[in-house]
N, C-alpha and C positions, 0 to 999 in steps of 0.2 A: 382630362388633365389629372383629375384626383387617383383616379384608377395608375395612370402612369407614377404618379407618386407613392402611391399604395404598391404597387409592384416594385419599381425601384426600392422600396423602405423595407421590403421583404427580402427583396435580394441581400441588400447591406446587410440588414441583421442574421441571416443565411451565412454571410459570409467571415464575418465577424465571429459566430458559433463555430464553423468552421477551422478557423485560425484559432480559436481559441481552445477546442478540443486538441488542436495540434500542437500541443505543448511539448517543445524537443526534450529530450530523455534529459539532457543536463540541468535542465530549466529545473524539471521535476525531482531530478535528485535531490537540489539545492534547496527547492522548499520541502523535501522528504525530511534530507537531515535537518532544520529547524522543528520540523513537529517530531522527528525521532528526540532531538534534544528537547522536546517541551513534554512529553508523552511516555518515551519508551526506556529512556536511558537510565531510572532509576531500578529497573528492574534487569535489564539485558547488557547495561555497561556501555558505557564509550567504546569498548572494544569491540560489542556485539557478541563477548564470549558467556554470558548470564555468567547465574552463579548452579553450580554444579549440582543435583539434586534439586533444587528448587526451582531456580528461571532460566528455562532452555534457549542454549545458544543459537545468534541468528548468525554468527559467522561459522562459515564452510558447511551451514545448516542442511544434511541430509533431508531432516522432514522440508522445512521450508520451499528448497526446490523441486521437491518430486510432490509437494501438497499446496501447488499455488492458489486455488482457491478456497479450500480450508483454509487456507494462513489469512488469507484476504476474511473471512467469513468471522474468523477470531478475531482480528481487531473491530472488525463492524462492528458482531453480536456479541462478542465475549467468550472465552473459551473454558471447557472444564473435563477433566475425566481424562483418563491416562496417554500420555501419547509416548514414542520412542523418536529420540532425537542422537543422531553419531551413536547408538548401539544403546543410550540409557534412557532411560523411561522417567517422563515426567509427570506428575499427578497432582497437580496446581491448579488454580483458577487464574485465569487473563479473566479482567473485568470489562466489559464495552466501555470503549476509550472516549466516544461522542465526539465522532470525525464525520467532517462530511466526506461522500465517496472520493471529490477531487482529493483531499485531504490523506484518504487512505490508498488510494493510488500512489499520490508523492512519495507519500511515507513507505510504502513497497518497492516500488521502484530504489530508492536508498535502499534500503535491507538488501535488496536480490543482484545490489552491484557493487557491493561493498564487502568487507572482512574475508575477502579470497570468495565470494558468492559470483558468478556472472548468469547472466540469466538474457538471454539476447531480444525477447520481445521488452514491449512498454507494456506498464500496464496503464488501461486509461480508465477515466472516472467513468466511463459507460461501461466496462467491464466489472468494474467494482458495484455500480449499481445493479448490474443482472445479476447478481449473487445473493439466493434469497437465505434464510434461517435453514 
């Protein structure tokens, strides 16, 4: 009897991880944009358009889409050293934000479907954790 309880409490919890990994795209937007608004918006705007020269835009963001895991890697670890964004070059420091990965999943998800961005996968927090330094 213990064994059958033991297996059923593994299935539950199986399946519970599960559904919980399964976090629909809208779900994660909504908690994106609350850590974008508690996180990101003092440097990138409510609009997602930054500020020109200094903090690169994350709307219709050429780098952003075509460098989804760099983008992911800079909010984890932090980002520095020149990058080109829409044809201009930025040379700034992004400081590690101290997100956990579900965290920075949500918050990508927002960015990569938002300010004329669409981007058709999810990102999920197992994706964001296999992204090393």
């Amino acid at each position: 009897m213990k064994i059958l309880f033991g297996i059923m409490g593994l299935f539950i919890l199986f399946e519970v991880t599960t559904l919980y990994q399964k976090k629909p795209l809208k779900q994660s937007m909504t908690d994106g944009e609350e850590i974008y608004q508690d996180f990101c918006i003092q440097c990138h705007l409510d609009t997602g358009e930054g500020v020109s020269g200094v903090f690169p835009p994350l709307a219709e963001s050429d780098y952003l889409l075509n460098n989804i895991e760099m983008s992911i890697r800079g909010i984890k670890y932090g980002l520095s050293g020149p990058i080109e964004v829409n044809g201009e070059e930025y040379n700034g420091i992004m400081e590690e934000q101290g997100l956990e990965n579900e965290e920075i999943a949500d918050v990508m998800n927002y960015i990569l479907n938002n300010w004329g961005n669409e981007f058709e996968e999810i990102i999920t927090k197992e994706k964001v954790a296999s992204i090393n330094k």
